[in-house]
Every structure is written in structure tokens, then in C-alpha cells.
MIFI-326884 format. One record per atom (N, C-alpha, C): residue number from 1; residue in one letter; atom name; x, y, z. Coordinates in Angstrom, 1 decimal, always signed. Example, Ala and Ser with C-alpha at 12.3 -4.5 7.8 and 13.67 -1.06 7.14 Angstrom:
2
i=1 | aa=a | at=N | east=+13.2 | north=-5.7 | up=+7.8
i=1 | aa=a | at=CA | east=+12.3 | north=-4.5 | up=+7.8
i=1 | aa=a | at=C | east=+13.2 | north=-3.3 | up=+7.8
i=2 | aa=s | at=N | east=+12.8 | north=-2.2 | up=+7.1
i=2 | aa=s | at=CA | east=+13.7 | north=-1.1 | up=+7.1
i=2 | aa=s | at=C | east=+12.9 | north=+0.0 | up=+7.9
***
This chain:
113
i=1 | aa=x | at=N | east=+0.9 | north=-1.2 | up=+0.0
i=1 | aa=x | at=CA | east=+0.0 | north=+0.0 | up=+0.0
i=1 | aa=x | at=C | east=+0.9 | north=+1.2 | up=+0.0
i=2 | aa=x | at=N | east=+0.9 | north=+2.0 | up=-0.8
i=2 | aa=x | at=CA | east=+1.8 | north=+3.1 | up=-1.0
i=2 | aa=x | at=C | east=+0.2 | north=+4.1 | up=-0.8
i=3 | aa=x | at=N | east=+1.1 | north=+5.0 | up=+0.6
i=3 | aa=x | at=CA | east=+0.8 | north=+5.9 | up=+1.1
i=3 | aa=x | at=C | east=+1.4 | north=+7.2 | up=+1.0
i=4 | aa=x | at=N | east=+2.1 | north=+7.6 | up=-0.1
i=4 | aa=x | at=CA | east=+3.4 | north=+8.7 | up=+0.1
i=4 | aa=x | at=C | east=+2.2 | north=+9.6 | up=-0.7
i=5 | aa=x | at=N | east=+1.5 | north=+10.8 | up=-0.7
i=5 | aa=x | at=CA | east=+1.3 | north=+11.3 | up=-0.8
i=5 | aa=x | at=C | east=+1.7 | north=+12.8 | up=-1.7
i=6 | aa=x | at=N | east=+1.4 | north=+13.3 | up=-2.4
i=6 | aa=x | at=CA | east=+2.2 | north=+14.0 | up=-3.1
i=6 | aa=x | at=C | east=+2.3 | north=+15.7 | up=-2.4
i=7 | aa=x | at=N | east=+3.1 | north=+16.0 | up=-2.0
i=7 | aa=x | at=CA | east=+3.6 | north=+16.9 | up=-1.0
i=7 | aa=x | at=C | east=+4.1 | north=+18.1 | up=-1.6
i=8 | aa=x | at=N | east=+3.2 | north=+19.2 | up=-1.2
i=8 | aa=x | at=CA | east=+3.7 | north=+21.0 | up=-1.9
i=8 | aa=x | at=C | east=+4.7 | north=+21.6 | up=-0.3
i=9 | aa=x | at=N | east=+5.4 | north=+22.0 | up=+0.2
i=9 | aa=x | at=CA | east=+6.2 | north=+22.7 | up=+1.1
i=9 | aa=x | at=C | east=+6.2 | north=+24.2 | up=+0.7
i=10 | aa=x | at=N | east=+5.9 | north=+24.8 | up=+1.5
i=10 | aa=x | at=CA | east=+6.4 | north=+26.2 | up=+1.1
i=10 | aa=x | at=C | east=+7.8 | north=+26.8 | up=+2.4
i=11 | aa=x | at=N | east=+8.3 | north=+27.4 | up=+2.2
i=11 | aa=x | at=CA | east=+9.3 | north=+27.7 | up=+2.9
i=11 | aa=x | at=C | east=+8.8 | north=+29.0 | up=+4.0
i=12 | aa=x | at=N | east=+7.9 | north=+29.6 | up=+3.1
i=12 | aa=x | at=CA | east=+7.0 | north=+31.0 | up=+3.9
i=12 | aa=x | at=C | east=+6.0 | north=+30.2 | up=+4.8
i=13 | aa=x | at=N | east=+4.9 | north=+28.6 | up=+4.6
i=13 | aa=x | at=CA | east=+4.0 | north=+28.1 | up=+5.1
i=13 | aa=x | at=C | east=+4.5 | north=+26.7 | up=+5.5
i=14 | aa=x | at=N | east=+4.2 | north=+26.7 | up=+7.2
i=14 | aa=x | at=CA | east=+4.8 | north=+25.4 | up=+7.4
i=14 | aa=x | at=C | east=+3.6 | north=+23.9 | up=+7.6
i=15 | aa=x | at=N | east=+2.9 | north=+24.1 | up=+6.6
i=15 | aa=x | at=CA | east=+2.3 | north=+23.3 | up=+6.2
i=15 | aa=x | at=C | east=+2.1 | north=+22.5 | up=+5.0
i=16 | aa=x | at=N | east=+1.8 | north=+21.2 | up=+5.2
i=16 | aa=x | at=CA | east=+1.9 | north=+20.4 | up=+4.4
i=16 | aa=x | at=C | east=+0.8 | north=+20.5 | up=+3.1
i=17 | aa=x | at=N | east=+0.5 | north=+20.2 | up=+2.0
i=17 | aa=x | at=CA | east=-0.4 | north=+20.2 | up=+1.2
i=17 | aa=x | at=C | east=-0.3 | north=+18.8 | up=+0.6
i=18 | aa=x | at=N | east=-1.5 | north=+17.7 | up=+0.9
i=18 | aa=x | at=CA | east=-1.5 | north=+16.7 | up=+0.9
i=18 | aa=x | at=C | east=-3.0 | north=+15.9 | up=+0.1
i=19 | aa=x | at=N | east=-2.3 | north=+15.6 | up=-0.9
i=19 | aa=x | at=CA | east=-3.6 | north=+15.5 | up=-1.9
i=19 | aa=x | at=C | east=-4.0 | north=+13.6 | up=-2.1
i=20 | aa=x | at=N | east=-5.3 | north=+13.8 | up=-1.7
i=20 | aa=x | at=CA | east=-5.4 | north=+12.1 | up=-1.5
i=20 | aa=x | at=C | east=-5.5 | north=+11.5 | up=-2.9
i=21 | aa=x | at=N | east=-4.9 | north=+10.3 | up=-2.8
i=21 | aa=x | at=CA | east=-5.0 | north=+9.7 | up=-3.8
i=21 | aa=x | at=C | east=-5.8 | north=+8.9 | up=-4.5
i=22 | aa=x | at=N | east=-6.7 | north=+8.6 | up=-3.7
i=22 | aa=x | at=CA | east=-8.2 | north=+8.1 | up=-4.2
i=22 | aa=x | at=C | east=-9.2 | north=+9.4 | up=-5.0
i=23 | aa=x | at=N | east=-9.0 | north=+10.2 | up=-4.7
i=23 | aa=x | at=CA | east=-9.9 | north=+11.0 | up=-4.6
i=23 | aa=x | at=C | east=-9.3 | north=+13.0 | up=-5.3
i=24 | aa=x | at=N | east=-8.4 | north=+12.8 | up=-5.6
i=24 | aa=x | at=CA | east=-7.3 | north=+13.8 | up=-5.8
i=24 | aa=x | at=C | east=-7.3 | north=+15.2 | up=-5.3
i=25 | aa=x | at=N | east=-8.8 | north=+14.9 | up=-4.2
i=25 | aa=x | at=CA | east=-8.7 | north=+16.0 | up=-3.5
i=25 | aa=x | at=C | east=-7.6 | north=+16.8 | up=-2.4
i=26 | aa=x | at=N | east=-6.9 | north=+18.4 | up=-2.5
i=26 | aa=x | at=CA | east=-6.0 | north=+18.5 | up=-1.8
i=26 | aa=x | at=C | east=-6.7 | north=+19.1 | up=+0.0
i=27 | aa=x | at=N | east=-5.5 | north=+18.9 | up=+0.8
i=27 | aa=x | at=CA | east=-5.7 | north=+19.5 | up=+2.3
i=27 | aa=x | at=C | east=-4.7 | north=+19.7 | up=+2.5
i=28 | aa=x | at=N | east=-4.4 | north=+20.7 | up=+3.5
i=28 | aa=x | at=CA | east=-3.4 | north=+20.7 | up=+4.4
i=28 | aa=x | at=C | east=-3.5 | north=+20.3 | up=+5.4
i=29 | aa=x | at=N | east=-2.1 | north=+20.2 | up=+6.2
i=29 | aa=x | at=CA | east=-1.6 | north=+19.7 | up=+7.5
i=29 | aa=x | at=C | east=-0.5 | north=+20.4 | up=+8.1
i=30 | aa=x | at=N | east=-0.3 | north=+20.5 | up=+9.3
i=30 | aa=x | at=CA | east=+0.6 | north=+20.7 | up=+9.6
i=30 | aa=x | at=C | east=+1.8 | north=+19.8 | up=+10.1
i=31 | aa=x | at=N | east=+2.8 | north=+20.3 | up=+10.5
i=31 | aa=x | at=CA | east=+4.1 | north=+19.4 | up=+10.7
i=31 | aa=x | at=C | east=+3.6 | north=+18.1 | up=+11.6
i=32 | aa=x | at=N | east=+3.1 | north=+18.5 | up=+13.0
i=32 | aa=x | at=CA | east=+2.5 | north=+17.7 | up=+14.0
i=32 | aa=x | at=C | east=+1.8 | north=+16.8 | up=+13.3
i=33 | aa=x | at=N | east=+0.5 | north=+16.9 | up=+12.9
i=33 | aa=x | at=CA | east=-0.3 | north=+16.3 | up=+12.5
i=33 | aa=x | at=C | east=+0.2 | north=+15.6 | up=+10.8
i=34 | aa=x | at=N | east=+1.1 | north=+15.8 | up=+10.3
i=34 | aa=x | at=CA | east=+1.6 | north=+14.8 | up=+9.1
i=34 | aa=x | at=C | east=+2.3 | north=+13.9 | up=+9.7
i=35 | aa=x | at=N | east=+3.4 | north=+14.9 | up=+10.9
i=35 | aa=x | at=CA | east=+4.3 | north=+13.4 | up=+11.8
i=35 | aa=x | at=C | east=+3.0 | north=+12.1 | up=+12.2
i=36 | aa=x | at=N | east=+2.4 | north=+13.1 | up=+12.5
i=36 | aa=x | at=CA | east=+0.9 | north=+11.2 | up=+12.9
i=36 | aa=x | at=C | east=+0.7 | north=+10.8 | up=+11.7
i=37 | aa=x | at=N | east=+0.4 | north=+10.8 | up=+11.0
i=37 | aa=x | at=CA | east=-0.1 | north=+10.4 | up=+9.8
i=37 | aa=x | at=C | east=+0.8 | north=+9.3 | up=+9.5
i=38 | aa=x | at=N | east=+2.5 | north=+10.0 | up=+9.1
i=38 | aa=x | at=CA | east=+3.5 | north=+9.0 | up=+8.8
i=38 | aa=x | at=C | east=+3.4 | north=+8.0 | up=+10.2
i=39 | aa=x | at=N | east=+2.9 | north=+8.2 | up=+11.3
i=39 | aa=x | at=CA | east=+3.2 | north=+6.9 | up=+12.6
i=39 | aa=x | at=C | east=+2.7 | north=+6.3 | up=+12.4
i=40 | aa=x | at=N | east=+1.1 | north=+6.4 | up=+12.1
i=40 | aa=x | at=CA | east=-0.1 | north=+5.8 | up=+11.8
i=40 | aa=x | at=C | east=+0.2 | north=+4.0 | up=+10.7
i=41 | aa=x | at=N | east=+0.8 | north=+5.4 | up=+9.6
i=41 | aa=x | at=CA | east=+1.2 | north=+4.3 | up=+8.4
i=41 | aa=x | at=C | east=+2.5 | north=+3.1 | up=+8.8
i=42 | aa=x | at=N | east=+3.5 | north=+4.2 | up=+9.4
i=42 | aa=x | at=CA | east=+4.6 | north=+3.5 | up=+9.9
i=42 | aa=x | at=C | east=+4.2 | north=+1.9 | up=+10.8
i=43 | aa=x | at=N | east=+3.5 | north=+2.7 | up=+11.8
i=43 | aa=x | at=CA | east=+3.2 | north=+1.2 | up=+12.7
i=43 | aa=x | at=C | east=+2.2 | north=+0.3 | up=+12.2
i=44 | aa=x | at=N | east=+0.9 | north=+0.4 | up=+11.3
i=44 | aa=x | at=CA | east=+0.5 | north=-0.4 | up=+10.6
i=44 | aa=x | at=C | east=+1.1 | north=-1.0 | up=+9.5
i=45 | aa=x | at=N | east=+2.2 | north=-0.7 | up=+9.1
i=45 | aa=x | at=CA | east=+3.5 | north=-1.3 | up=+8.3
i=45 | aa=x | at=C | east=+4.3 | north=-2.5 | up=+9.2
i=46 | aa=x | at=N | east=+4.5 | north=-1.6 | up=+10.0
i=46 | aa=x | at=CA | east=+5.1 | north=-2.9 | up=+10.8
i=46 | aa=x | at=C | east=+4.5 | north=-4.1 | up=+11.5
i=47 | aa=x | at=N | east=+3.4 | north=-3.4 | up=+11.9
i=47 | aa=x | at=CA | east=+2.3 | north=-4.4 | up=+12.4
i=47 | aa=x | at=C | east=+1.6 | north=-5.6 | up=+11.5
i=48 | aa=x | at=N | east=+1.4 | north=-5.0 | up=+10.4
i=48 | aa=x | at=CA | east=+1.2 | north=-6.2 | up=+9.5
i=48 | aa=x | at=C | east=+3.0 | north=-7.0 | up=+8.7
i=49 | aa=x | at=N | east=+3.5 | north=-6.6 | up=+8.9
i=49 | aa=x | at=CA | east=+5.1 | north=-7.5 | up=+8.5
i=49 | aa=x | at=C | east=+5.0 | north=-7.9 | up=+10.0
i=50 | aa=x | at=N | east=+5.1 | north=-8.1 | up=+10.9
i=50 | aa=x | at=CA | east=+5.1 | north=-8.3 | up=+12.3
i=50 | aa=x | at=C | east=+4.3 | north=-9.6 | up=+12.3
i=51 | aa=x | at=N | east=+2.6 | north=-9.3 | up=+12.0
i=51 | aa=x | at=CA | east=+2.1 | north=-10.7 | up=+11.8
i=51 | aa=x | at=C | east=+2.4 | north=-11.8 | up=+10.9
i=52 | aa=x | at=N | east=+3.0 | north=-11.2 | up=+9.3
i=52 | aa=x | at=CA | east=+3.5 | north=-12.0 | up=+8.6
i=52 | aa=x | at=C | east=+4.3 | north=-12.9 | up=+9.1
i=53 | aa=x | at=N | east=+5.1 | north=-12.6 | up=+9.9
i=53 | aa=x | at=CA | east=+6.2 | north=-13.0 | up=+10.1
i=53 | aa=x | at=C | east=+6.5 | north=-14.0 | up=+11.2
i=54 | aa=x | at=N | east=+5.3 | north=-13.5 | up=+11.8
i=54 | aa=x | at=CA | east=+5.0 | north=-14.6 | up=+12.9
i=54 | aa=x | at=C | east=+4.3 | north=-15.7 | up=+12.1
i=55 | aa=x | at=N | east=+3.3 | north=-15.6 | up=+11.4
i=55 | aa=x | at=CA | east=+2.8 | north=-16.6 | up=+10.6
i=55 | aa=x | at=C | east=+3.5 | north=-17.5 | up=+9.8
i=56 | aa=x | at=N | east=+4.7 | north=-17.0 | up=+9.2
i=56 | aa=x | at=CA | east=+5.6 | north=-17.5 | up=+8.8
i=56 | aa=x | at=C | east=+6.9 | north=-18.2 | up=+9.6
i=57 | aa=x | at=N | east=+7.1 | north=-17.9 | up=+11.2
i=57 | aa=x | at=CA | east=+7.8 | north=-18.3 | up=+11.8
i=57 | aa=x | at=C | east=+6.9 | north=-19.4 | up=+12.7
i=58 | aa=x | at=N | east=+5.4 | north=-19.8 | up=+12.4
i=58 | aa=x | at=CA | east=+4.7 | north=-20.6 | up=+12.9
i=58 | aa=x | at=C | east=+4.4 | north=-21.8 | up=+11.8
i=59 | aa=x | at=N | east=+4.8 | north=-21.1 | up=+10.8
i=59 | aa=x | at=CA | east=+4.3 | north=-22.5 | up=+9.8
i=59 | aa=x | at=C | east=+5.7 | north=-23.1 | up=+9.3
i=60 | aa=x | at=N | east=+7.1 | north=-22.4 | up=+9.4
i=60 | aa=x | at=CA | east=+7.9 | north=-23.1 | up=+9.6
i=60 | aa=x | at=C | east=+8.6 | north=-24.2 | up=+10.8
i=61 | aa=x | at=N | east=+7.8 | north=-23.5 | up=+12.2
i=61 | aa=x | at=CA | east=+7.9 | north=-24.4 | up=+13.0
i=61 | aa=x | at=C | east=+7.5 | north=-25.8 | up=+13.0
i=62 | aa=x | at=N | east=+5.7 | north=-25.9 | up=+12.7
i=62 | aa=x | at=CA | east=+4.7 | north=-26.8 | up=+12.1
i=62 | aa=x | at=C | east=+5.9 | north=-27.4 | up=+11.2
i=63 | aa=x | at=N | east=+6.1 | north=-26.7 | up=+10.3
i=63 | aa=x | at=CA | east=+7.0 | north=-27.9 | up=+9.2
i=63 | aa=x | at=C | east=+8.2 | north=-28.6 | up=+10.1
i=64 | aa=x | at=N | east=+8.5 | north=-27.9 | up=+10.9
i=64 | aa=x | at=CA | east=+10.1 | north=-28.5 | up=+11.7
i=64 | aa=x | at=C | east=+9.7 | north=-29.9 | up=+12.7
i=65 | aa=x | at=N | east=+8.5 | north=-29.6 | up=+13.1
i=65 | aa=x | at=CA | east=+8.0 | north=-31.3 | up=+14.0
i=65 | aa=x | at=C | east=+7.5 | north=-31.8 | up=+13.1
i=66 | aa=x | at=N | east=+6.9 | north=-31.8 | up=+12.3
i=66 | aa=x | at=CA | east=+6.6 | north=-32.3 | up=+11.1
i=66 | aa=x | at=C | east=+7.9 | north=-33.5 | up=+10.8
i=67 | aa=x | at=N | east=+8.8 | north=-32.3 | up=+10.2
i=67 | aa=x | at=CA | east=+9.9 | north=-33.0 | up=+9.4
i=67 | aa=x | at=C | east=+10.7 | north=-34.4 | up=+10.6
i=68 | aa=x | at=N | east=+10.7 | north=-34.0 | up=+12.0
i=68 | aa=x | at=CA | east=+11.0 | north=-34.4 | up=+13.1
i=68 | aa=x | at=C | east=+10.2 | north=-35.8 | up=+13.3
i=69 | aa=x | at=N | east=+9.2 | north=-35.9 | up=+13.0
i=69 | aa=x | at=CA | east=+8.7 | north=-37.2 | up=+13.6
i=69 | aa=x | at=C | east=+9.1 | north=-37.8 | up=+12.6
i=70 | aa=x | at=N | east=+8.7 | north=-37.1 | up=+11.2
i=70 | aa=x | at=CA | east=+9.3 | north=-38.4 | up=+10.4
i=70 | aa=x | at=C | east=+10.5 | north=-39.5 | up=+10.3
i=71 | aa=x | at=N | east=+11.4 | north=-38.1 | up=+10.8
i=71 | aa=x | at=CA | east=+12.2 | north=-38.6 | up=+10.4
i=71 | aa=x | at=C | east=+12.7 | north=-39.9 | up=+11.9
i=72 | aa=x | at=N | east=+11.8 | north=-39.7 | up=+12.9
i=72 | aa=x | at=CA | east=+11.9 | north=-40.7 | up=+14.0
i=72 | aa=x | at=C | east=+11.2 | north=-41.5 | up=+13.7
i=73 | aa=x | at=N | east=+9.9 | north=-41.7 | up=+12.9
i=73 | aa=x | at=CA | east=+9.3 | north=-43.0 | up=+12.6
i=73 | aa=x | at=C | east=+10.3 | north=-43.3 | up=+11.5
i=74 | aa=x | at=N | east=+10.7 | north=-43.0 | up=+10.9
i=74 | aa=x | at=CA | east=+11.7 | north=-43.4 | up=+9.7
i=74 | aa=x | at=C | east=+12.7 | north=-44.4 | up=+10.9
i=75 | aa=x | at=N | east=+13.6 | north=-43.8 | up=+11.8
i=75 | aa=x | at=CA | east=+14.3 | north=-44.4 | up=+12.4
i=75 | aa=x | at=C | east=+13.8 | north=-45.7 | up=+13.2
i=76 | aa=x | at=N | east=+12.6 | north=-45.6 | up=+13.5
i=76 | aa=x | at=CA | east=+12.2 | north=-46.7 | up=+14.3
i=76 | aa=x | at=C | east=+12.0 | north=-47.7 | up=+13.2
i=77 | aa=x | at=N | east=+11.5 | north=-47.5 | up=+12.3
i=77 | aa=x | at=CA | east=+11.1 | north=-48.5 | up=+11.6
i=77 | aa=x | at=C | east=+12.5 | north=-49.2 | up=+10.7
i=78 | aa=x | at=N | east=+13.3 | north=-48.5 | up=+10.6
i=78 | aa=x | at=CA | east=+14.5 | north=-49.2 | up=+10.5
i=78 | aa=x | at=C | east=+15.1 | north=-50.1 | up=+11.6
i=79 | aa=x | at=N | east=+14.8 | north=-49.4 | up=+12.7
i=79 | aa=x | at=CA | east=+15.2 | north=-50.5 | up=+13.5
i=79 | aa=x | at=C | east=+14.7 | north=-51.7 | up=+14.0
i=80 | aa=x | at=N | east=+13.5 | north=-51.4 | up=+14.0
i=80 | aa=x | at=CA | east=+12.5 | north=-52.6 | up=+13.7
i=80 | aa=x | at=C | east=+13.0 | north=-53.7 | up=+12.6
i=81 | aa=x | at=N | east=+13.0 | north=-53.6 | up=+11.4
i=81 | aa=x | at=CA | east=+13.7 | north=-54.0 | up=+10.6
i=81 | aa=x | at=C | east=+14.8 | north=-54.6 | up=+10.6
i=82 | aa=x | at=N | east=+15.5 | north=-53.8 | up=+11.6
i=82 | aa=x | at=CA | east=+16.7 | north=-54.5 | up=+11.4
i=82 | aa=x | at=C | east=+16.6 | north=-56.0 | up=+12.8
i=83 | aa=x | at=N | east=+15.9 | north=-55.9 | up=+13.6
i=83 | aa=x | at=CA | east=+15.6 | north=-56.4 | up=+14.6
i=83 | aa=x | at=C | east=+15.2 | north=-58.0 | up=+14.1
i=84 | aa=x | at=N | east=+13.7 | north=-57.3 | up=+13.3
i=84 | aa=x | at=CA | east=+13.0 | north=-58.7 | up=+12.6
i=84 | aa=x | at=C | east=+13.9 | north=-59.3 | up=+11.8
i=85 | aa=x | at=N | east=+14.8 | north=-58.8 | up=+11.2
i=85 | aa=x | at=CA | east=+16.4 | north=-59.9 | up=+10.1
i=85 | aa=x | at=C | east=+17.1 | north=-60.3 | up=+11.4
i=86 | aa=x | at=N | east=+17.5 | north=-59.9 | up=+12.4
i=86 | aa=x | at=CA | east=+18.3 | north=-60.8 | up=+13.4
i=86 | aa=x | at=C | east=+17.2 | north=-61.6 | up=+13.7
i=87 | aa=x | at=N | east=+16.1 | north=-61.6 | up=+14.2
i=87 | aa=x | at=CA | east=+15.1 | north=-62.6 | up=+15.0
i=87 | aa=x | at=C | east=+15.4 | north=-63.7 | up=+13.9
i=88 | aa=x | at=N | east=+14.8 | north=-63.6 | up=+12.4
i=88 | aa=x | at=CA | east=+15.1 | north=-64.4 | up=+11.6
i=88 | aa=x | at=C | east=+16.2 | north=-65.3 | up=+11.6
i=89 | aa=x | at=N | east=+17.6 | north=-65.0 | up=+11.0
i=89 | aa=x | at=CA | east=+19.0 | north=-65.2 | up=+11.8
i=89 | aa=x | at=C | east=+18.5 | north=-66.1 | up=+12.6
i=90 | aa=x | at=N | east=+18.2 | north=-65.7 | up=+13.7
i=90 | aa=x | at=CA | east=+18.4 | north=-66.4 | up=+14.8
i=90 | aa=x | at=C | east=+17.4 | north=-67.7 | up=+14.8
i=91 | aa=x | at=N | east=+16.1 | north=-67.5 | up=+14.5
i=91 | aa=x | at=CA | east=+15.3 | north=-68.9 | up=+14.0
i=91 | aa=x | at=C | east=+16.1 | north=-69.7 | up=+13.1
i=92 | aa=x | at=N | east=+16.6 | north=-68.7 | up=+12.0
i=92 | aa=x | at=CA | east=+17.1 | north=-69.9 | up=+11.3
i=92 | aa=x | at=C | east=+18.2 | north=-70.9 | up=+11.8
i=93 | aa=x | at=N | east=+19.5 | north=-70.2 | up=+12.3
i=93 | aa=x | at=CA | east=+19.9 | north=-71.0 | up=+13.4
i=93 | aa=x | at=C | east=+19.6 | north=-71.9 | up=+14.3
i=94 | aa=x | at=N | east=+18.2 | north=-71.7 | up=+15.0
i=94 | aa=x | at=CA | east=+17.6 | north=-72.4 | up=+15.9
i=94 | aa=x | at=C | east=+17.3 | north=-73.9 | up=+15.3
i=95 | aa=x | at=N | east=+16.7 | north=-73.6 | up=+13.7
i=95 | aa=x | at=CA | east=+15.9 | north=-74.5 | up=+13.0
i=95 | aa=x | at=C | east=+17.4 | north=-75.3 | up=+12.9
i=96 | aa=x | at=N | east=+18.2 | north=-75.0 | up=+12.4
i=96 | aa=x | at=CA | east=+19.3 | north=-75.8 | up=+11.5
i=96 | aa=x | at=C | east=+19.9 | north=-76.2 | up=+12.6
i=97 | aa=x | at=N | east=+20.3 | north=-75.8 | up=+13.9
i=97 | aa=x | at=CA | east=+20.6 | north=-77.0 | up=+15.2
i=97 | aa=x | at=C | east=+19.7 | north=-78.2 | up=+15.1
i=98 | aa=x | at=N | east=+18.7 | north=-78.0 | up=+15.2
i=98 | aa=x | at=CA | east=+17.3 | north=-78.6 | up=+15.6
i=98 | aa=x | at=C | east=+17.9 | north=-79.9 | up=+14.4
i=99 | aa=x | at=N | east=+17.6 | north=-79.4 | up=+13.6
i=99 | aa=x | at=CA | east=+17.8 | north=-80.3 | up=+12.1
i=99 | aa=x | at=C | east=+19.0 | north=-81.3 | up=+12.6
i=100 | aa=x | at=N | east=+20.1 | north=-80.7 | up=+12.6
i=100 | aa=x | at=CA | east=+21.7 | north=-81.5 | up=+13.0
i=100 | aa=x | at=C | east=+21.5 | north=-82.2 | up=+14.4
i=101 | aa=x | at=N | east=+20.8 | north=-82.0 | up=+15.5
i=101 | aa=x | at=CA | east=+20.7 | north=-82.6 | up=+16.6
i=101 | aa=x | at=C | east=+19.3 | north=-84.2 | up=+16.1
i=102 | aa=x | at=N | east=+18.3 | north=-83.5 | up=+15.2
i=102 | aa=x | at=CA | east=+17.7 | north=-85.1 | up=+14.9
i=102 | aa=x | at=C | east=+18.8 | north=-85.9 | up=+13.9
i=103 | aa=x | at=N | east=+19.5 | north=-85.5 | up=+12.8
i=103 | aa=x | at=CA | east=+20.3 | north=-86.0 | up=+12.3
i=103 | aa=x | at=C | east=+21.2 | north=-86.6 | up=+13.1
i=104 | aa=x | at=N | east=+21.7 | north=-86.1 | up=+14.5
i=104 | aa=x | at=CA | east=+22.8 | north=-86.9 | up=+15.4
i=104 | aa=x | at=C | east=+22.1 | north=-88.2 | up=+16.0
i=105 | aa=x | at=N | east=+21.0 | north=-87.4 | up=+16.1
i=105 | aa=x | at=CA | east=+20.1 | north=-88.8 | up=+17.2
i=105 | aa=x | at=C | east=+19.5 | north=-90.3 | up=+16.0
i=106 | aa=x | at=N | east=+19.2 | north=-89.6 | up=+14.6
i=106 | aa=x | at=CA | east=+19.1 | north=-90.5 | up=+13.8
i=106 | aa=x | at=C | east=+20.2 | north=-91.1 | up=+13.4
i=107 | aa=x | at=N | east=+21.2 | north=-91.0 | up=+13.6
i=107 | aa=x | at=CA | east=+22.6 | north=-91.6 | up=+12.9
i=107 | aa=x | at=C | east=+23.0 | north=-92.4 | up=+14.3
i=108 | aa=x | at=N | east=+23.2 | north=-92.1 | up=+15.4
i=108 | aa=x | at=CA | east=+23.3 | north=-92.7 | up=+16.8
i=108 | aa=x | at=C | east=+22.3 | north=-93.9 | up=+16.5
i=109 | aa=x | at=N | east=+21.1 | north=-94.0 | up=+16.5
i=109 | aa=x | at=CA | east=+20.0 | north=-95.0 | up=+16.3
i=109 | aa=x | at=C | east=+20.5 | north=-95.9 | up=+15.0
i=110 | aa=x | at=N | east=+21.1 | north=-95.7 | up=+14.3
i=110 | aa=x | at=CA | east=+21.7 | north=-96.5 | up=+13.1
i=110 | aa=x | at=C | east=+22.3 | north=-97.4 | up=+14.1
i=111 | aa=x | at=N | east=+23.4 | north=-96.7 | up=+14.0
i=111 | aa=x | at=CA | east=+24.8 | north=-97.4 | up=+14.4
i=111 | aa=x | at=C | east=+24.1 | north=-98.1 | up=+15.7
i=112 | aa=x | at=N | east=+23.6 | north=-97.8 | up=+16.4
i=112 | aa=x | at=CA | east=+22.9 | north=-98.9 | up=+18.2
i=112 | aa=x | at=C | east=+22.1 | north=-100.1 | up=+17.1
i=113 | aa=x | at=N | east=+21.7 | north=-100.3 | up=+15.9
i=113 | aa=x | at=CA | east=+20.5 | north=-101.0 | up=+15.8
i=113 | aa=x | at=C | east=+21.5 | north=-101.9 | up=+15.0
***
């Protein structure tokens, strides 16, 4: 929103001549009362970048636990993963004892018979 107004000074009148821009009607002001004018605009300038900015510093938050869990379900589920391949491993081991212990007890039962 451009608010800069087009501005006559006289050096003899210390007032402003300030012609709106919707409407191209002119007024004057004086020093006092332009300094408000520019505060007016000033702090509603900032006040709206102020909320921007917060809104923008809240939705990059939102994105930052966002990106955070994932990336911890990512990790858990790798670990999981990696857990269920050992458990495996490990059955299969269990099975292939299992296997070689009836093969000892079957080959012992040979040789006794």
C-alpha cells in the first residue's frame, strides 16, 4: 500500500499540502499532525510484516516437528527392521541346530540297531 502522498512545502507556510489519492482531492496539515499520519502508516506497516512474520515463523515451525517425527518413525522403523532380520537369523539357526541334533540322534539310532 503506498501511502506517500504528493507533498507541496512552502518555505514561507509550514504546512503540508497533501492530496489524497483516491480521490485527488487536496488539504493541508501541519508538521504535527503529518508526523501522525506517517506513525499511523509507519506502525501499521510494521504491524502487518510483524504478523507476517509470525505466521511465517509458525508454519515453519509446524514444518520443523513435522519433518522431526518423520524422520523418528523413519528411524524406528528401520530399527525394527533391522531387529525382525536378526530374530530371523536367529530362528534360522535355531531350526538348522534342531535339524543336525535329529540327524545326530538319527545316525546314533543307526549305528545302536
Amino acid at each position: 500500500m503506498n501511502l506517500s502522498p504528493e507533498i507541496n512545502k512552502s518555505k514561507t507556510h509550514p504546512m503540508h499540502e497533501i492530496i489524497r489519492p483516491h480521490c485527488s482531492k487536496a488539504f493541508k496539515i501541519d508538521e504535527a499532525g503529518y508526523a501522525d499520519i506517517l506513525k499511523q502508516v509507519r506502525d501499521g506497516e510494521f504491524e502487518q510484516a510483524l504478523h507476517e512474520r509470525l505466521e511465517l515463523a509458525e508454519r515453519e515451525k509446524r514444518d520443523a516437528i513435522a519433518l522431526a517425527k518423520a524422520e523418528v518413525t523413519n528411524a524406528l522403523q528401520k530399527a525394527a527392521a533391522a531387529k525382525d532380520t536378526e530374530i530371523q537369523a536367529l530362528k534360522a539357526q535355531l531350526d538348522a541346530g534342531e535339524v543336525e541334533r535329529k540327524l545326530a540322534v538319527a545316525g546314533a539310532r543307526v549305528r545302536l540297531a
